[in-house]
C-alpha positions as a Markdown table, in Angstrom:
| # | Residue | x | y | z |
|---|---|---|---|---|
| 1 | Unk | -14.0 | 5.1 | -10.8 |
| 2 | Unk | -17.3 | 6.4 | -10.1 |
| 3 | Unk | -21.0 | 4.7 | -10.5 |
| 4 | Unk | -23.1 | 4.8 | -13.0 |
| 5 | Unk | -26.0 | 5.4 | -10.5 |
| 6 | Unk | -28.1 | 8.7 | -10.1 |
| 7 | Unk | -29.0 | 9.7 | -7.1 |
| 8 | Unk | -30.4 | 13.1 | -5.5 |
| 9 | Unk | -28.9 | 15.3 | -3.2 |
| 10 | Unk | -29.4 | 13.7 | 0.2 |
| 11 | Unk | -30.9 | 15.9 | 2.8 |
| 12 | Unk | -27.8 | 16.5 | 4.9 |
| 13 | Unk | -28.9 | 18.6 | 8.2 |
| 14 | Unk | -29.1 | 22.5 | 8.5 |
| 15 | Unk | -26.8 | 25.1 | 10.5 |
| 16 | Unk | -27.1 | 25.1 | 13.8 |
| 17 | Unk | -30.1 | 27.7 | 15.0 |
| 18 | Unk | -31.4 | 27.3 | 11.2 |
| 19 | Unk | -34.8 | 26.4 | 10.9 |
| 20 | Unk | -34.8 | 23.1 | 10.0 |
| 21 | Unk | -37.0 | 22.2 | 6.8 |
| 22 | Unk | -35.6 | 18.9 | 5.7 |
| 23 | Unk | -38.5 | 16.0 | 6.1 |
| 24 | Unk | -37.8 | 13.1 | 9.2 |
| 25 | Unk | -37.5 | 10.7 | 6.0 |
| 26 | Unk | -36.3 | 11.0 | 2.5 |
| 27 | Unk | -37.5 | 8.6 | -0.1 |
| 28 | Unk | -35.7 | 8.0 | -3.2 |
| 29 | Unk | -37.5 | 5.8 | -5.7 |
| 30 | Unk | -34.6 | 3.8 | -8.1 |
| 31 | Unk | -37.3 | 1.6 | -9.9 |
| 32 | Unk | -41.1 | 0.6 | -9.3 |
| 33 | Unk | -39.4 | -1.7 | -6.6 |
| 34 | Unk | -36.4 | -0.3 | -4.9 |
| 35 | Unk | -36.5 | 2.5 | -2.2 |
| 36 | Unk | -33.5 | 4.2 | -0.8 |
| 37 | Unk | -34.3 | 5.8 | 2.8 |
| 38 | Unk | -32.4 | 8.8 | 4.6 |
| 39 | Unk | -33.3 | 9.7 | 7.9 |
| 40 | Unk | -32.7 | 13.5 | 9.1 |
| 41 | Unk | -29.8 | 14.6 | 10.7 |
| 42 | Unk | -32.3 | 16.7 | 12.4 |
| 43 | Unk | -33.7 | 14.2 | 13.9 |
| 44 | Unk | -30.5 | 12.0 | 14.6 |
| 45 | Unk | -27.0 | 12.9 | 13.3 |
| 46 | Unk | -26.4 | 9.4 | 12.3 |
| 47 | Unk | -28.8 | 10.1 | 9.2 |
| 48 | Unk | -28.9 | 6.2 | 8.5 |
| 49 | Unk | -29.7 | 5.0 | 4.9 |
| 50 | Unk | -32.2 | 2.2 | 4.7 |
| 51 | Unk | -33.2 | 0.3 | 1.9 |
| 52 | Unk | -36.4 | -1.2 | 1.1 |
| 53 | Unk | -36.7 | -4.0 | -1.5 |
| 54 | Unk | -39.5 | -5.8 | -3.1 |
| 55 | Unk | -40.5 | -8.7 | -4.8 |
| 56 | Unk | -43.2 | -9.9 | -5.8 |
| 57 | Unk | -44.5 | -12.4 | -2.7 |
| 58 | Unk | -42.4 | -10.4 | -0.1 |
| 59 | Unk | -40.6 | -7.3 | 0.9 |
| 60 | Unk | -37.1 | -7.0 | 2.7 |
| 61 | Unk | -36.8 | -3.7 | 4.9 |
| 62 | Unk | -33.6 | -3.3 | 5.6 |
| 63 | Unk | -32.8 | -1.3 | 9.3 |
| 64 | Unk | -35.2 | 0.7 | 11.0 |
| 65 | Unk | -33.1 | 4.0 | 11.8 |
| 66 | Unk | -31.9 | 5.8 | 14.9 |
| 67 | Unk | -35.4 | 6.9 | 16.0 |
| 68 | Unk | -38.1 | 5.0 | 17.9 |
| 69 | Unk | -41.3 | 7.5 | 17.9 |
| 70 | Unk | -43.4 | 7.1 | 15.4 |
| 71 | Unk | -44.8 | 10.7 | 15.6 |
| 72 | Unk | -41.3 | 12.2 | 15.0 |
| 73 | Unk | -39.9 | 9.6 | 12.7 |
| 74 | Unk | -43.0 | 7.5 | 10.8 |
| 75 | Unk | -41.2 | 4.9 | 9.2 |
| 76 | Unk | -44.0 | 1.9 | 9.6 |
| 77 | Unk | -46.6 | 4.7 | 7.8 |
| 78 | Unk | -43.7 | 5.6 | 5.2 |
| 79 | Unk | -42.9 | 1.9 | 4.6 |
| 80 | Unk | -46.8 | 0.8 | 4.3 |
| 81 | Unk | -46.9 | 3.5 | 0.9 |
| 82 | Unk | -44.5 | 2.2 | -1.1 |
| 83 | Unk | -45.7 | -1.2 | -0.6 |
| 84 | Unk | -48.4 | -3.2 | -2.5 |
| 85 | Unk | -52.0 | -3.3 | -0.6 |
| 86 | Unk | -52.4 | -6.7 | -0.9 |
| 87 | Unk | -53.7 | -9.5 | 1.9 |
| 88 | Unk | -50.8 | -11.8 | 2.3 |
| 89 | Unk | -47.9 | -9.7 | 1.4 |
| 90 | Unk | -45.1 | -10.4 | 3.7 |
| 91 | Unk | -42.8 | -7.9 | 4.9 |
| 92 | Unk | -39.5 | -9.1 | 6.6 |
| 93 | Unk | -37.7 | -6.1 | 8.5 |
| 94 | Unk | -34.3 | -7.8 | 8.9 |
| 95 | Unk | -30.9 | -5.2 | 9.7 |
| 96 | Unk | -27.6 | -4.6 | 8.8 |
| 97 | Unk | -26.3 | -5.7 | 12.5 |
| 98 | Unk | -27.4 | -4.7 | 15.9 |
| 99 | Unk | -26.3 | -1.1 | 17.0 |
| 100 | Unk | -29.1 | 1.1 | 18.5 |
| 101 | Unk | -29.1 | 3.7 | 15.1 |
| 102 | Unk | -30.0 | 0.8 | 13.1 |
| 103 | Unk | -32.9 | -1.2 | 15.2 |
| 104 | Unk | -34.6 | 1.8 | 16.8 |
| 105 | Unk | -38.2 | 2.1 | 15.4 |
| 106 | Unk | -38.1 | -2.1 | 15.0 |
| 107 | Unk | -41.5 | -2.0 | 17.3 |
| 108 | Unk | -43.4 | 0.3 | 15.1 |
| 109 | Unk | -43.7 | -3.0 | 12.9 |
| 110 | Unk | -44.5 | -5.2 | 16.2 |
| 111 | Unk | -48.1 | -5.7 | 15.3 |
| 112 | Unk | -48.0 | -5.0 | 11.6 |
| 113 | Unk | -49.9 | -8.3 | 10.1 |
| 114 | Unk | -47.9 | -10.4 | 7.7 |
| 115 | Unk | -44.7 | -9.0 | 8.9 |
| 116 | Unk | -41.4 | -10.5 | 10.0 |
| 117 | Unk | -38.9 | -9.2 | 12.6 |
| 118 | Unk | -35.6 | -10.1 | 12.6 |
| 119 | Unk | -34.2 | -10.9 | 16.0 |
| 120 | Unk | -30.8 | -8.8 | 16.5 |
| 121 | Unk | -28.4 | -11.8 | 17.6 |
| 122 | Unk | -26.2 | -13.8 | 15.9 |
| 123 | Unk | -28.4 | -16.8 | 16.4 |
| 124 | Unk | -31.7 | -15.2 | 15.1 |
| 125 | Unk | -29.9 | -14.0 | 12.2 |
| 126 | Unk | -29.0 | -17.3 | 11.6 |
| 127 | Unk | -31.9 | -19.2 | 12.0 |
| 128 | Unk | -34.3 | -16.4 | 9.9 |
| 129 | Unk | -32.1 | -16.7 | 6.9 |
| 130 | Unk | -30.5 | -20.4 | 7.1 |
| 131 | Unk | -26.8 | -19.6 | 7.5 |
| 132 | Unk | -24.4 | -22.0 | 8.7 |
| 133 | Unk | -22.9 | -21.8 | 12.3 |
| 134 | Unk | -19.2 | -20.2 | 10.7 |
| 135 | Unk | -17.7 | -17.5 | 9.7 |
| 136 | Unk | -18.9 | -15.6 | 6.3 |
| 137 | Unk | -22.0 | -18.0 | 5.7 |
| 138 | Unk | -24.1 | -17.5 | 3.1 |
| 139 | Unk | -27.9 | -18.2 | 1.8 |
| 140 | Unk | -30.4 | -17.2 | -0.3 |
| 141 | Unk | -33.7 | -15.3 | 0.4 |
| 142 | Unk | -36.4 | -15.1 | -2.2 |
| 143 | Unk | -38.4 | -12.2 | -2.0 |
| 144 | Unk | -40.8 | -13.8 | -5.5 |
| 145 | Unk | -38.6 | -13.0 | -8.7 |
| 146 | Unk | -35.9 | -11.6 | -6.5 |
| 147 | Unk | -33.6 | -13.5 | -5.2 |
| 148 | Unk | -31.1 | -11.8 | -2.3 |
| 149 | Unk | -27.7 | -13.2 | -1.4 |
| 150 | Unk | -27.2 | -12.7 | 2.3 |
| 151 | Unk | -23.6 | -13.0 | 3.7 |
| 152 | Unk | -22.1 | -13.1 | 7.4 |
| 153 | Unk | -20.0 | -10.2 | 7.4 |
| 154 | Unk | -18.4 | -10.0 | 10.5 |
| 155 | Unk | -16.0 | -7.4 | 11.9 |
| 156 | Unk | -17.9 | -4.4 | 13.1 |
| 157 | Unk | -20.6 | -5.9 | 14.4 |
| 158 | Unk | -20.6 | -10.5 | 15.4 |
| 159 | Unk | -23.9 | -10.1 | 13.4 |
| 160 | Unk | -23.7 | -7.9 | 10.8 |
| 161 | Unk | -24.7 | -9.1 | 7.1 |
| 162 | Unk | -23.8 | -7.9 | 4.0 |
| 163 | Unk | -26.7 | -8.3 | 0.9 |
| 164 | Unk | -26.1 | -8.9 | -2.5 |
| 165 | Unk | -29.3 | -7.9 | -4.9 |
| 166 | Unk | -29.5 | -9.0 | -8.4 |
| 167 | Unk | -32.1 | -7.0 | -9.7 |
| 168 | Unk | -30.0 | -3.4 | -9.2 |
| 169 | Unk | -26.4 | -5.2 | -9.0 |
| 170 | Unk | -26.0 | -3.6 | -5.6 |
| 171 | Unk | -23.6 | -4.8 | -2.7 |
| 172 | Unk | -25.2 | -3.5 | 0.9 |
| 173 | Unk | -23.0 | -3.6 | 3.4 |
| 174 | Unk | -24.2 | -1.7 | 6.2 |
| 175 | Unk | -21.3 | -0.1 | 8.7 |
| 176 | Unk | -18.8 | -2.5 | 7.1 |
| 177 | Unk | -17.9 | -0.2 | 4.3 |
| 178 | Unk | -19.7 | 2.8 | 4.0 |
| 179 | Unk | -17.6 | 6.5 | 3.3 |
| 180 | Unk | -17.4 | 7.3 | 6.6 |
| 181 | Unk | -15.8 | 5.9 | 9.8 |
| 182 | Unk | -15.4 | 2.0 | 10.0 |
| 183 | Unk | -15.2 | 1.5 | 13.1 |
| 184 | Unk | -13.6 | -2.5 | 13.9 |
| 185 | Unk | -14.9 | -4.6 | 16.3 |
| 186 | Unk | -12.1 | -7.9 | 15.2 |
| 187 | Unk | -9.9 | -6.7 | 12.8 |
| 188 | Unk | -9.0 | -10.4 | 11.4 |
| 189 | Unk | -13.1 | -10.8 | 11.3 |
| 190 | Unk | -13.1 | -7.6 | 9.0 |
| 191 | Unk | -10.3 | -8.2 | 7.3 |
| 192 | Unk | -12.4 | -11.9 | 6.5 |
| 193 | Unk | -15.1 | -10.2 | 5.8 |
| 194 | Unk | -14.1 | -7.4 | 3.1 |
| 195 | Unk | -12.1 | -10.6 | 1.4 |
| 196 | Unk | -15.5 | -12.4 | 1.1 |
| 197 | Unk | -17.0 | -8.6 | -0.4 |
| 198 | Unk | -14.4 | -8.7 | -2.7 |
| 199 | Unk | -15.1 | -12.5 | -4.0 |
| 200 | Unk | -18.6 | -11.6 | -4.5 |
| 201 | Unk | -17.8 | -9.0 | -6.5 |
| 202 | Unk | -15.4 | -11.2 | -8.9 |
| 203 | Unk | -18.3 | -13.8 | -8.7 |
| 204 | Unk | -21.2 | -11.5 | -9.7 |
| 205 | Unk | -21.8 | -8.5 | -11.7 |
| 206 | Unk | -22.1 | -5.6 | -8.5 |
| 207 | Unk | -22.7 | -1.7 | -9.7 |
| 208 | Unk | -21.8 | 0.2 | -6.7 |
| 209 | Unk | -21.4 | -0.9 | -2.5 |
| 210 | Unk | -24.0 | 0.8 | -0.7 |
| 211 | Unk | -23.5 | 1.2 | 3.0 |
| 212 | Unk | -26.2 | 3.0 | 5.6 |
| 213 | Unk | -23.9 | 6.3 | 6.3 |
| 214 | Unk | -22.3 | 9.1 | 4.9 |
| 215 | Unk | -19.3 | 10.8 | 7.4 |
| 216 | Unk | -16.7 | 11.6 | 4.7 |
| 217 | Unk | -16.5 | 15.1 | 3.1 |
| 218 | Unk | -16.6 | 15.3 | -1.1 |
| 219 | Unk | -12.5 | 15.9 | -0.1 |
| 220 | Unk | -10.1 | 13.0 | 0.1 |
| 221 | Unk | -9.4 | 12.1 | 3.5 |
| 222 | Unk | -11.2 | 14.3 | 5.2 |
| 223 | Unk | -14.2 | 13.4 | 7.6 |
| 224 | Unk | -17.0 | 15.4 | 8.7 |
| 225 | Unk | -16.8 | 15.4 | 12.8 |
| 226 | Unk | -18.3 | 13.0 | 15.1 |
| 227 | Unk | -21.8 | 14.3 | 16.0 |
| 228 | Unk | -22.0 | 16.7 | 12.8 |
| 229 | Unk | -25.6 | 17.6 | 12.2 |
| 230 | Unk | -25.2 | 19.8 | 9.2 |
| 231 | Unk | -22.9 | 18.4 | 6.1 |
| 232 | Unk | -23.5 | 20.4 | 3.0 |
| 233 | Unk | -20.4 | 18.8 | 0.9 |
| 234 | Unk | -20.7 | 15.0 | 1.5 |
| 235 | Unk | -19.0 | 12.2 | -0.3 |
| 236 | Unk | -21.5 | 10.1 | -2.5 |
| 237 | Unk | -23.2 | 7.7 | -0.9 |
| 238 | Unk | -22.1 | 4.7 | -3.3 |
| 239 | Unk | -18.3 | 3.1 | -3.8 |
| 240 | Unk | -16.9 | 1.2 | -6.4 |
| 241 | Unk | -15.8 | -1.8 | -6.6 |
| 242 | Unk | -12.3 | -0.7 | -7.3 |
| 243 | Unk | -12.8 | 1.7 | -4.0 |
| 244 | Unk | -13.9 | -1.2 | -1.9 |
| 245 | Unk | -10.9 | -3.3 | -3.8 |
| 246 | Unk | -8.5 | -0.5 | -2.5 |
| 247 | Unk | -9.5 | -0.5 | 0.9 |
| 248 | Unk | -9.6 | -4.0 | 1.1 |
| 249 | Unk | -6.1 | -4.2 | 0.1 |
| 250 | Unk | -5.0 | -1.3 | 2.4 |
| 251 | Unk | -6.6 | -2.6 | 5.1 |
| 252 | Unk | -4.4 | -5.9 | 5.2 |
| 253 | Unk | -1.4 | -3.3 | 4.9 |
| 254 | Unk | -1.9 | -2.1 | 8.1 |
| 255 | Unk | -3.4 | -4.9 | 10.2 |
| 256 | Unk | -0.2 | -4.9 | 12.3 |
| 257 | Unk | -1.2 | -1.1 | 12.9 |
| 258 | Unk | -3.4 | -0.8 | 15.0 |
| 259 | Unk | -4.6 | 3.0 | 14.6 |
| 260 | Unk | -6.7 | 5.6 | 13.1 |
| 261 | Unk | -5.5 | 5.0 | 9.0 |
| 262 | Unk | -7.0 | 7.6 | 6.8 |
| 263 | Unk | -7.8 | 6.7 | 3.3 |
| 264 | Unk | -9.6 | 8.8 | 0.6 |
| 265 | Unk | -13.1 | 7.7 | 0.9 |
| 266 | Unk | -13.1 | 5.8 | 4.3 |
| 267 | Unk | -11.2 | 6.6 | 8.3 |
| 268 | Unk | -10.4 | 2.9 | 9.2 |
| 269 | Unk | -10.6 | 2.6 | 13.4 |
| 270 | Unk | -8.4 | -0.2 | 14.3 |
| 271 | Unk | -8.5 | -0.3 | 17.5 |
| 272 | Unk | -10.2 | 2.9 | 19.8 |
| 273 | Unk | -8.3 | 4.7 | 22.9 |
| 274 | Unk | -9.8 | 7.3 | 25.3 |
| 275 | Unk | -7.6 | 9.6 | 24.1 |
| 276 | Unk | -8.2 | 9.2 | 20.4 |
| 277 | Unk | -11.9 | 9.6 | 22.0 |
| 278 | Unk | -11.2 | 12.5 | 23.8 |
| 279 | Unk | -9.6 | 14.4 | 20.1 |
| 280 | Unk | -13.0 | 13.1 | 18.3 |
| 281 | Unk | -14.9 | 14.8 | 20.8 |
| 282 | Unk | -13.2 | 18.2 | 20.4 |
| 283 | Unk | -13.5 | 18.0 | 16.8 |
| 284 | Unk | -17.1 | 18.0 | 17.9 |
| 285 | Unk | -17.5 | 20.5 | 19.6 |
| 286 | Unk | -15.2 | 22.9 | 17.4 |
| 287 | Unk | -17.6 | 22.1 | 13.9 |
| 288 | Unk | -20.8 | 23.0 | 16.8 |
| 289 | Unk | -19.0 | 26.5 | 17.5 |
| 290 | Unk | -18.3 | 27.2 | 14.4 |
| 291 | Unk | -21.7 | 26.1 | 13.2 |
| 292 | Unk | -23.4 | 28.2 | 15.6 |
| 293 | Unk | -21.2 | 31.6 | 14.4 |
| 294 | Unk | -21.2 | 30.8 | 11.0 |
| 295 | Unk | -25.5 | 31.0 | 11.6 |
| 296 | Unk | -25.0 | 33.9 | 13.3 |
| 297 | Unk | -23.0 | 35.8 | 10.6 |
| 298 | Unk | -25.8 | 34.4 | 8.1 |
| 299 | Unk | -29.1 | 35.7 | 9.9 |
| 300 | Unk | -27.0 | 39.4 | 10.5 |
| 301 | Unk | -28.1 | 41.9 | 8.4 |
| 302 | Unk | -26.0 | 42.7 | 5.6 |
């Protein structure tokens, strides 16, 4: 079952040899006080999603993207628009977990004034939000009139977190559960982890799981290739609960299988072998050829 939510067509990369026109940052604005990020594929072919939430004493920003420069990818200068100019207004720039496409332009914030970094280990993450030394922890952050629910979600990442916001009903879950490629660090951790999704989800009203990629083609099953800079028919960028419910439950199904396991709106990695690495490459490669002729054909003259 679908959301209810509206958003635009994500930039989503060009054809190789295209000019590329999409901007280093897309900004969608949901309300007066919740942003939704994309970074370019042309600049990084993760194209992470970030989200930026504010209340009314503080601001959460949530990743920093794949890109460091701030000339190439101006994220502190992007961030600093959509938030109040006002002396004492704290921004906290805290992450999803810890891999390099999700921390990368963390110092462009270094000396902003009245702003929080988020260490990237599992014992800042801890200590800056007040979770308990276990498993799937939980605590509360208030941002002023907006309280977040942040959760230890294990499984990809030791430190990855999952949010829960009131205000939109929206579940973020970072590499967790995105439609893409979830790739599993500890299978029982994950397994743990999308449990305690679920749970909140039967606990509090949630209107779509948000995650910070899209890899998965608007066809069941089918994922765009690793390293795909150009993906003009991309699965939405929000699931369902019942979608998360189903790969929760197909998940435990094949825990005892470790595997590549294709579902429709995720590729589960349990477990990863050089020579399932070696066939992920080639795919590679083969949607770049075929890119690069399909431009080709394009620019000819008719």
């Amino acid at each position: 079952m679908p959301t209810d939510i509206e958003f635009p067509r994500w930039i989503h990369g060009a054809p190789a040899k295209r000019r590329r026109t999409d901007p280093p940052i897309q900004v969608h604005r949901h309300d007066e006080h919740t942003f939704v990020l994309r970074q370019s594929k042309d600049l990084s072919y993760e194209a992470p999603f970030l989200y930026l939430l504010r209340g009314t004493d503080a601001a959460l920003l949530l990743d920093t993207g794949a890109t460091a420069e701030a000339d190439s990818f101006p994220l502190r200068a992007t961030v600093d628009e959509l938030l109040p100019d006002r002396p004492g207004y704290r921004l906290i720039v805290a992450h999803s977990h810890a891999h390099g496409d999700h921390v990368a332009a963390d110092a462009q914030f270094a000396d902003r004034p009245d702003t929080t970094v988020v260490g990237t280990d599992l014992d800042a993450v801890r200590a800056q939000f007040g979770l308990a030394d276990e498993p799937y922890a939980a605590a509360d952050l208030d941002l002023g009139d907006r309280l977040l629910h942040v959760v230890h979600t294990p499984g990809h990442h030791r430190a990855a977190i999952t949010l829960y916001d009131p205000h939109t009903g929206w579940l973020l879950t970072g590499d967790t559960v995105y439609p893409g490629r979830l790739y599993v660090e500890d299978y029982p951790a994950f397994l743990g982890s999308l449990d305690r999704m679920v749970a909140l989800t039967e606990q509090r009203p949630v209107t779509a799981v948000l995650g910070t990629h899209v890899e998965m083609t608007d066809r069941p099953r089918r994922d765009y290739p690793l390293g795909a800079t150009w993906q003009p028919h991309e699965h939405r960028l929000e699931l369902s609960v019942e979608q998360l419910v189903a790969i929760r439950d197909a998940a435990r199904g094949f825990a005892d299988r470790p595997g590549v396991h294709r579902l429709d709106h995720v590729v589960v990695f349990h477990g990863f072998s050089p020579r399932r690495l070696r066939y992920e490459l080639a795919r590679h490669y083969l949607y770049q050829a075929r890119s690069t002729v399909s431009a080709l054909f394009a620019r000819s003259p008719g």
